[in-house]
N, C-alpha and C positions, 0 to 999 in steps of 0.2 A: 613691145613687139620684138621678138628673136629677128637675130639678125642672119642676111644669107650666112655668113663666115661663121656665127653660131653651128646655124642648121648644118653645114656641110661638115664640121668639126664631128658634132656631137655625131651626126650619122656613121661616121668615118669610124668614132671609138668604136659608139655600138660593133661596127662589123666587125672587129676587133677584138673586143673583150672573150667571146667565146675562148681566142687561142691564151689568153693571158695564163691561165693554167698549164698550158705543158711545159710551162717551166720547172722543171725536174728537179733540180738543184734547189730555190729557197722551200720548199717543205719540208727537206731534210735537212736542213739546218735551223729552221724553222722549231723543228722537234729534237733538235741533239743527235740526228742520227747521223748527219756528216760526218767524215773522217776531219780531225782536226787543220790537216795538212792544207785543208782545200784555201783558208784565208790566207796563207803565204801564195798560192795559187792565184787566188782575186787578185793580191795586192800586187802581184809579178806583171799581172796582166793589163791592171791597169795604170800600170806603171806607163805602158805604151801607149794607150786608148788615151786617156787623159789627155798630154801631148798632143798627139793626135788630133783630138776632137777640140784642145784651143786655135789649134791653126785651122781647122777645119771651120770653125766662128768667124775667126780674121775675115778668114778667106770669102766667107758670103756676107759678111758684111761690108769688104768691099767690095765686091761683084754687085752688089743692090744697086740700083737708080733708081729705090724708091726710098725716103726715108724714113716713113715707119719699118722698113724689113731691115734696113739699118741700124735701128734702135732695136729694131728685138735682137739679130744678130749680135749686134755689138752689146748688147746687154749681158746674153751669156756667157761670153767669150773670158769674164771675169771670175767667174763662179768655177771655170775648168782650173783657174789658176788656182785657187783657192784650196777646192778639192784635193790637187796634187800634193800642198804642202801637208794636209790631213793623212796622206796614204803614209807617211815614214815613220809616225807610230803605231799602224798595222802591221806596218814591215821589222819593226821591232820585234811586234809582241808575238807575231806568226812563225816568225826565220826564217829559213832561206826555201825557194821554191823548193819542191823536191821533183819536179817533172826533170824528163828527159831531156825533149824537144820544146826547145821556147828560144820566143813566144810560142804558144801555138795556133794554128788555122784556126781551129775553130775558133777561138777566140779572136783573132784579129781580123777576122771579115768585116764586123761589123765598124772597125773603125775607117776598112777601107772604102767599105761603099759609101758610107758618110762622107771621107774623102773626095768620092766620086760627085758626091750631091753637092757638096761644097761649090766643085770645080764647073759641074754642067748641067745641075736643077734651078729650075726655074724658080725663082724666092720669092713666090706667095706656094705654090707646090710644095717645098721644102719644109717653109714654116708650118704646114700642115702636118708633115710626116713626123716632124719631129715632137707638134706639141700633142695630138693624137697619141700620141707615146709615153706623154710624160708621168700621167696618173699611174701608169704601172710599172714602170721606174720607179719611181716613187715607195711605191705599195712592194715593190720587190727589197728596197732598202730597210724600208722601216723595216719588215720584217726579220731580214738580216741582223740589222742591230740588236732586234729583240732576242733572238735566238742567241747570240755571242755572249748577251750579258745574262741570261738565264741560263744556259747548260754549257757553255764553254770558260763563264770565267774573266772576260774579257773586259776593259775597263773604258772609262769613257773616252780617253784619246785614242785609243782603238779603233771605238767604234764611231769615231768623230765623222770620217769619211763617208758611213751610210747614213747617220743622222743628218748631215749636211743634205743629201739629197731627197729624204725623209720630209725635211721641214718645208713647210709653204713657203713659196717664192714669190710675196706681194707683189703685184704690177703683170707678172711674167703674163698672165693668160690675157690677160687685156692687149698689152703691147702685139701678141703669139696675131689674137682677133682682127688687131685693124691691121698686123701686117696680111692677115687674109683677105680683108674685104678689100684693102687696098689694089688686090690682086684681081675679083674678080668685079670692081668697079673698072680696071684698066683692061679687063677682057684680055688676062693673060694668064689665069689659072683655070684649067682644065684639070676639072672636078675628076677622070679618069685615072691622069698621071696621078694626081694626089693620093688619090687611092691608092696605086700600085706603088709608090715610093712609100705610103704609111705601110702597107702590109711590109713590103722589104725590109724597113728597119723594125718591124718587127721582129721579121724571123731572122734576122742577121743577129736580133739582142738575145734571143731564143737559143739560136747555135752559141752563142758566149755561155750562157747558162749550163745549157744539156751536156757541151763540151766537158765541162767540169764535173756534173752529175756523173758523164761516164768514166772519168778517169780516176772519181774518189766515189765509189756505192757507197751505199750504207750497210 
């Protein structure tokens, strides 16, 4: 039997999936049509996000009083580390940003409102928004990597960063699950906000994206 925290999940992506395409940015590097400059761009930018988004883990996984949302929190919280050490031979291979203005907004919305969920989302809500999110994360990496190492040349420590995110995360969806159900057995996730925090971090990941689309065409 599908569980509530299932059902609310999967319904959540569906609504979602529609927008996973205006992501501008990985089909043109997808197909070689990016401007080369754009991964010194990624990698400028998530220089900050990254950061970022480990304190942003810290931070709801002490905020929980429940300990499954605990465990999932605190679960990720390792993997932003990890990531980080991956970005310095993109940063190699890419060189140095060539933007003007950096960081930049568009780009760093998304870490801020993450910030904001960290500090004042409810953690069965939150774990919603984030794991709702993560198949196309995902699916936006692989594709990345693939692109880098077919028409740009790029080599596997490179591309270590998006293959990390790429790869299946044993346990993660399970852990994501009961911190949900945990949520709506305690009668404190409101299946609304969830929605309206997954759509947010959608389109806050979107403006990270399009940002870049606009600033390097094809």
């Amino acid at each position: 039997m599908t569980s509530p925290a299932r059902e609310l999940l999967h319904a959540i992506q569906a609504e979602l999936a529609p927008r996973d395409a205006d992501n501008r940015l990985v089909p043109l590097v997808a197909t070689g049509r990016a401007a080369r400059a754009v991964f010194a761009a990624i990698a400028a930018e998530e220089k900050w996000i990254v950061r970022s988004d480990w304190r942003s883990f810290h931070e709801l996984a002490a905020r929980a009083d429940e300990p499954r949302a605990r465990e999932f929190f605190g679960g990720l919280a390792p993997g932003e580390q990890l990531a980080l050490g991956k970005l310095d031979a993109l940063v190699a291979a890419a060189g140095a940003d060539p933007g003007t203005e950096l960081p930049r907004v568009g780009c760093q919305a998304y870490p801020a409102y993450f910030a904001w969920l960290a500090l004042n989302g409810e953690s069965a809500e939150v774990a919603v928004a984030i794991f709702a999110n993560f198949a196309a994360w995902g699916r936006y990496c692989g594709s990345i990597a693939a692109g880098m190492r077919e028409h740009y040349g790029f080599d596997d420590d490179a591309c270590a960063f998006f293959d990390f995110f790429a790869a299946d995360a044993p346990g993660i969806e399970d852990q994501a699950l009961a911190a949900i159900q945990a949520g709506l057995d305690a009668g404190r996730l409101d299946a609304d906000r969830a929605r309206t925090y997954a759509r947010l971090f959608q389109g806050y990941e979107l403006m990270f994206w399009n940002t870049l689309a606009e600033e390097f065409p094809a």
